[in-house]
N, C-alpha and C positions, 0 to 999 in steps of 0.2 A: 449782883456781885460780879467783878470783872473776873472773867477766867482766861487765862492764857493756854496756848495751844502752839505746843513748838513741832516743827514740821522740816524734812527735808534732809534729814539721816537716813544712813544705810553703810553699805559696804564698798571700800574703797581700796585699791594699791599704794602702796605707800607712794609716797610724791603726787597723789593725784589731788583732785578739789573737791570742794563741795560748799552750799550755801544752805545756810538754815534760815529757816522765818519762828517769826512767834508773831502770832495775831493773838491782839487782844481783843476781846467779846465782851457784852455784857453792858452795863451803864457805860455813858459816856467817863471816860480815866484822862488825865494826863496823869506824867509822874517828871517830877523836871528830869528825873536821870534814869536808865530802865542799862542792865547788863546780861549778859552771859554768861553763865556759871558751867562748869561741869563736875559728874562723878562717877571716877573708877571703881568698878570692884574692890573693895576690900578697903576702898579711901574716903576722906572727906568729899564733902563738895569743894571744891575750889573756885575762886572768879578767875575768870576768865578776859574778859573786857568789857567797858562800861561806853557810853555816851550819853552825853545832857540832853536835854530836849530840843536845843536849836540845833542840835548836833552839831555846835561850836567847837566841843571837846571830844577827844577822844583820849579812850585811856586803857592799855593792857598788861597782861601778868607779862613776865618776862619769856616766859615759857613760849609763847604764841605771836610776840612781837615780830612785825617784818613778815608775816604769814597770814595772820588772819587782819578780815576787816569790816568793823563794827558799823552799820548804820542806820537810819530809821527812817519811818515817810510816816508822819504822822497825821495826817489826811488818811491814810488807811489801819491808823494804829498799829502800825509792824515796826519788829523791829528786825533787821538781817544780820548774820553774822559769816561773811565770804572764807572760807578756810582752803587755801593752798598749802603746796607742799606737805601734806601730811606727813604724820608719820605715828606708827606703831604707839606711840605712847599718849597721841592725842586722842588713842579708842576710851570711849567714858558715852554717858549718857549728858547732853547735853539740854541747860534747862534756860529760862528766862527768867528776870523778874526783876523787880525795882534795886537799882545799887546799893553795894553796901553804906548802911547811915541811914535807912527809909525803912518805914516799915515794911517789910513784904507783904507780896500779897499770898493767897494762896497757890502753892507750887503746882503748876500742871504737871503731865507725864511725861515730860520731859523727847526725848528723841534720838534712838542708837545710832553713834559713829561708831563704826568700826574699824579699822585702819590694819589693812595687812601687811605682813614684811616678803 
């Protein structure tokens, strides 16, 4: 079974960066399209941004457009998500997994952004 492992959260100043990973483990996977999700206290999960497997496409919520930046190397099964300018309201737990319209897989533990003001 593939398990995903998101990595590369912590605690940040607002305006500052940061870059997550999700290694995928397990049997050999493709997925043509793998995204971004996150979730606030007290909220849904949200997507966050998506890309296809040639990484032809990319695609984000509007929330994190112009900020963050989705991409993959699929030789090492990762997929990256580059996040500048934070700010306060991007603090959530941040997860991985196949875009919406695919089945998912099972949800790893995701990885705290925290983002202070």
């Amino acid at each position: 079974q593939v398990q995903l492992v998101e990595s590369g959260g912590g605690l940040v100043q607002a305006g500052g960066s940061l870059r997550l990973s999700c290694a995928a483990s397990g049997r050999t996977f493709s997925s043509p399209a793998m995204s971004w999700f996150r979730q606030a206290p007290g909220k849904e999960r949200e997507f966050v941004a998506g890309i296809t497997w040639s990484a032809g496409s990319t695609y984000y919520a509007d929330s994190v457009k112009g900020r963050f930046t989705i991409s993959r190397d699929n030789a090492k099964n990762t997929v990256y998500l580059q996040m500048n300018s934070l700010k306060p309201e991007d603090t959530a737990v941040y997860y991985c997994n196949k875009s919406p319209g695919y089945t998912p897989l099972r949800w790893g533990q995701g990885t705290q952004v925290t983002v202070s003001s």
